[in-house]
C-alpha positions in Angstrom: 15.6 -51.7 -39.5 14.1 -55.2 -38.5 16.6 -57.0 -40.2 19.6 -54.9 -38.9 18.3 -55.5 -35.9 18.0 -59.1 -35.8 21.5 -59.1 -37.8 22.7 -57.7 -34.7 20.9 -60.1 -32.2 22.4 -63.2 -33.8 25.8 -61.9 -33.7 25.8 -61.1 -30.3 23.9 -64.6 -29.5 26.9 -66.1 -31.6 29.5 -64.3 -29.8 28.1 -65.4 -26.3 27.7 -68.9 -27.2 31.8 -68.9 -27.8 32.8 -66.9 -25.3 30.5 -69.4 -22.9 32.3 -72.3 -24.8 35.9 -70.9 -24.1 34.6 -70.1 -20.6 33.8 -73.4 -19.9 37.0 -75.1 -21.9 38.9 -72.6 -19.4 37.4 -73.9 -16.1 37.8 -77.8 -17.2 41.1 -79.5 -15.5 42.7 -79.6 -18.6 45.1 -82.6 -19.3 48.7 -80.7 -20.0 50.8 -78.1 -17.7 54.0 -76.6 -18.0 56.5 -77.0 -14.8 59.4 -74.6 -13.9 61.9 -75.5 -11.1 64.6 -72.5 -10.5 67.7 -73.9 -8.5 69.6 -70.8 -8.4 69.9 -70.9 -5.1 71.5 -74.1 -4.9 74.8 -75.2 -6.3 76.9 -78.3 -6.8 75.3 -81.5 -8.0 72.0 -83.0 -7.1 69.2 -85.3 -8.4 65.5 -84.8 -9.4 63.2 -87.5 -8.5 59.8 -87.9 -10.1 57.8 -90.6 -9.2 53.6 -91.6 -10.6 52.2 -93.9 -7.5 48.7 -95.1 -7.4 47.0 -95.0 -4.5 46.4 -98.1 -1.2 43.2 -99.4 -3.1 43.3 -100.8 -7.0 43.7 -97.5 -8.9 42.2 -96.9 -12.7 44.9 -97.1 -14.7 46.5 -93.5 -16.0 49.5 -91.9 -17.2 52.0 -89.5 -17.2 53.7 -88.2 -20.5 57.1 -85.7 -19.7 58.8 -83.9 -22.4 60.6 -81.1 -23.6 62.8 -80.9 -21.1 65.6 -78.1 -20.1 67.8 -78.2 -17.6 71.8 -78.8 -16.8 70.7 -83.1 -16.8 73.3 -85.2 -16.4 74.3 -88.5 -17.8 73.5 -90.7 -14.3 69.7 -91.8 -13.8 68.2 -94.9 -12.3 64.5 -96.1 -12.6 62.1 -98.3 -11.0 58.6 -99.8 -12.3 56.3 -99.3 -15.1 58.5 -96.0 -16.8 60.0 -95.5 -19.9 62.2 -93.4 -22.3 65.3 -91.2 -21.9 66.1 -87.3 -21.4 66.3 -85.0 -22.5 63.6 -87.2 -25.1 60.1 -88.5 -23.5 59.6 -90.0 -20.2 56.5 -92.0 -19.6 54.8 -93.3 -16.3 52.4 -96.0 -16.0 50.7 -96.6 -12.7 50.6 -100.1 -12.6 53.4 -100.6 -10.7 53.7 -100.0 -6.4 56.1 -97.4 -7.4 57.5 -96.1 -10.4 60.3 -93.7 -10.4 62.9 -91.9 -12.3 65.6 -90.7 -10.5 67.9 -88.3 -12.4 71.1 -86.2 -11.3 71.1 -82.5 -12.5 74.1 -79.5 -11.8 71.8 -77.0 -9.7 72.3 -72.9 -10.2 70.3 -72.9 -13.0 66.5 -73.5 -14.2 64.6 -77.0 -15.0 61.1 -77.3 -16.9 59.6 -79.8 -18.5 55.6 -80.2 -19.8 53.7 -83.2 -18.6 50.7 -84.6 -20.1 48.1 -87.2 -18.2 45.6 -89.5 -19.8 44.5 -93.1 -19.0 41.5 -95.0 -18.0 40.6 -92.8 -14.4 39.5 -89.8 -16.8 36.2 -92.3 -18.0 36.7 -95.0 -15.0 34.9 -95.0 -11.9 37.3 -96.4 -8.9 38.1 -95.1 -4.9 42.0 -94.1 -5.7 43.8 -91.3 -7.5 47.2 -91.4 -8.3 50.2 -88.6 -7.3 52.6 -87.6 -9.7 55.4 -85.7 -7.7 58.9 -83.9 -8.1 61.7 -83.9 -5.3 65.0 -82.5 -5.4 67.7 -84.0 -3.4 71.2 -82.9 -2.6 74.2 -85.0 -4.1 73.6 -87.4 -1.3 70.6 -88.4 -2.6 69.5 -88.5 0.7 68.4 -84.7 1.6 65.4 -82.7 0.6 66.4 -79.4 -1.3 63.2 -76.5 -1.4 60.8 -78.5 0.4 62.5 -80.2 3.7 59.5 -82.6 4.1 59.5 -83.6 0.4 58.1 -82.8 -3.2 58.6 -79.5 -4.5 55.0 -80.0 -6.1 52.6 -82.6 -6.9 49.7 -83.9 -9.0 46.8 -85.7 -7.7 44.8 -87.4 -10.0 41.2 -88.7 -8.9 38.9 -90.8 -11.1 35.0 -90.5 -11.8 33.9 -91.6 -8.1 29.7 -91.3 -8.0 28.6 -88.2 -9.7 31.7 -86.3 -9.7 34.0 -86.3 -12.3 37.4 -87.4 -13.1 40.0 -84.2 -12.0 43.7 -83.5 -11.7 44.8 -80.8 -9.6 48.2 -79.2 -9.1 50.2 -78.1 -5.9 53.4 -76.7 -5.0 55.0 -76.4 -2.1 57.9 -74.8 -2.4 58.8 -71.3 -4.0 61.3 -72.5 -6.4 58.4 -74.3 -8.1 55.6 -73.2 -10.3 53.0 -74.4 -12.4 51.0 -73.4 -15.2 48.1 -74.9 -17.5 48.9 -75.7 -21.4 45.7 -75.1 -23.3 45.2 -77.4 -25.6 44.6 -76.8 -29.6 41.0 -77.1 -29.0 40.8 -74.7 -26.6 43.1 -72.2 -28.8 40.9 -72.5 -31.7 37.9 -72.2 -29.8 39.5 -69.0 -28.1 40.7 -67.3 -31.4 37.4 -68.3 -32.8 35.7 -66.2 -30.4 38.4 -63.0 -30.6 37.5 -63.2 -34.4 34.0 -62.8 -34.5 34.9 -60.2 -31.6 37.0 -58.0 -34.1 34.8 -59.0 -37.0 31.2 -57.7 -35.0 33.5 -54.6 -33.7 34.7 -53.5 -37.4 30.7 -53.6 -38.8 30.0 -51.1 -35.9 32.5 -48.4 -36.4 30.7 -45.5 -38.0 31.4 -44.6 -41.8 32.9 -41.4 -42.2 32.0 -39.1 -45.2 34.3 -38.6 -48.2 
């Protein structure tokens, strides 16, 4: 009975040190999101700007990684600053540069997404200024604000270690044709199924044995 007993103790202690790991993995900024722009209520040609600017002060130096992208994207695009690559392939955005920008035209009616990773020095690097990573969408003038009048349909803002706190990224939208949502990463799956396992596993010893 003692050993059953403890048995049982040390599974549950298992099971709460996972689910207090996943917990934890959950709550963390983590490092890759998923972005969905819906222009259905838009037609005609337009352009999608996104643009990685550090802030007034000497920023730590990050990044921005953009792929799998969907989307009606057309063949014109312009850039400016530290980025590089090509759609519907990889963009990546330093933020060494004043500004660096991709500007990109798109048919609108239709939905845009792409995911976007960060990394760089401000995630270990003290320093006094983030960096924005931001999406507008303009008309086929290039000139007017679609979704958001005053500007981005969403942005990123990335702060480095400053004192105590540490480095974060959070995510804001401001505009209904634009959402955002986290990408867990592969630690965080495997740490997650881990947990449902043992879950299932601790579950399956309890069920009572019926008699033959």
């Amino acid at each position: 009975m003692l050993t059953t007993t403890f048995n049982l103790t040390l599974r549950r202690a298992v099971l709460a040190a996972v689910l207090a790991a996943s917990s934890s993995l959950a709550l963390a900024d983590p490092l890759g999101y998923h972005v969905e722009i819906d222009t259905s209520t838009f037609s005609g040609a337009g352009f999608l700007d996104f643009a990685f600017i550090a802030g007034n002060s000497p920023a730590p130096g990050a990044s921005a990684t953009l792929s799998n992208f969907s989307g009606a994207f057309g063949a014109l695009e312009s850039l400016e600053g530290n980025v590089s690559g090509s759609l519907p392939g990889t963009l990546t955005f330093g933020n060494s540069g004043a500004y660096n920008d991709w500007f990109h035209n798109v048919t609108l009616g239709g939905k845009f997404a792409f995911n976007i990773v960060f990394g760089g020095d401000f995630l270990t690097t003290a320093g006094n200024a983030g960096t924005t990573f931001g999406v507008g969408l303009l008309d086929a003038s290039g000139m007017s604000y679609l979704g958001n009048v005053n500007g981005n349909l969403l942005q990123f803002e990335l702060t480095p270690v400053y004192g105590g706190a540490p480095a974060s990224i959070a995510g804001s939208t401001y505009a209904s044709i634009a959402s955002i949502s986290a990408v867990p990463e592969a630690s965080e799956w495997m740490m997650l199924t881990g947990g449902l396992a043992l879950i299932g596993l601790a579950l399956r010893r309890r069920q009572p044995v019926m008699p033959v």
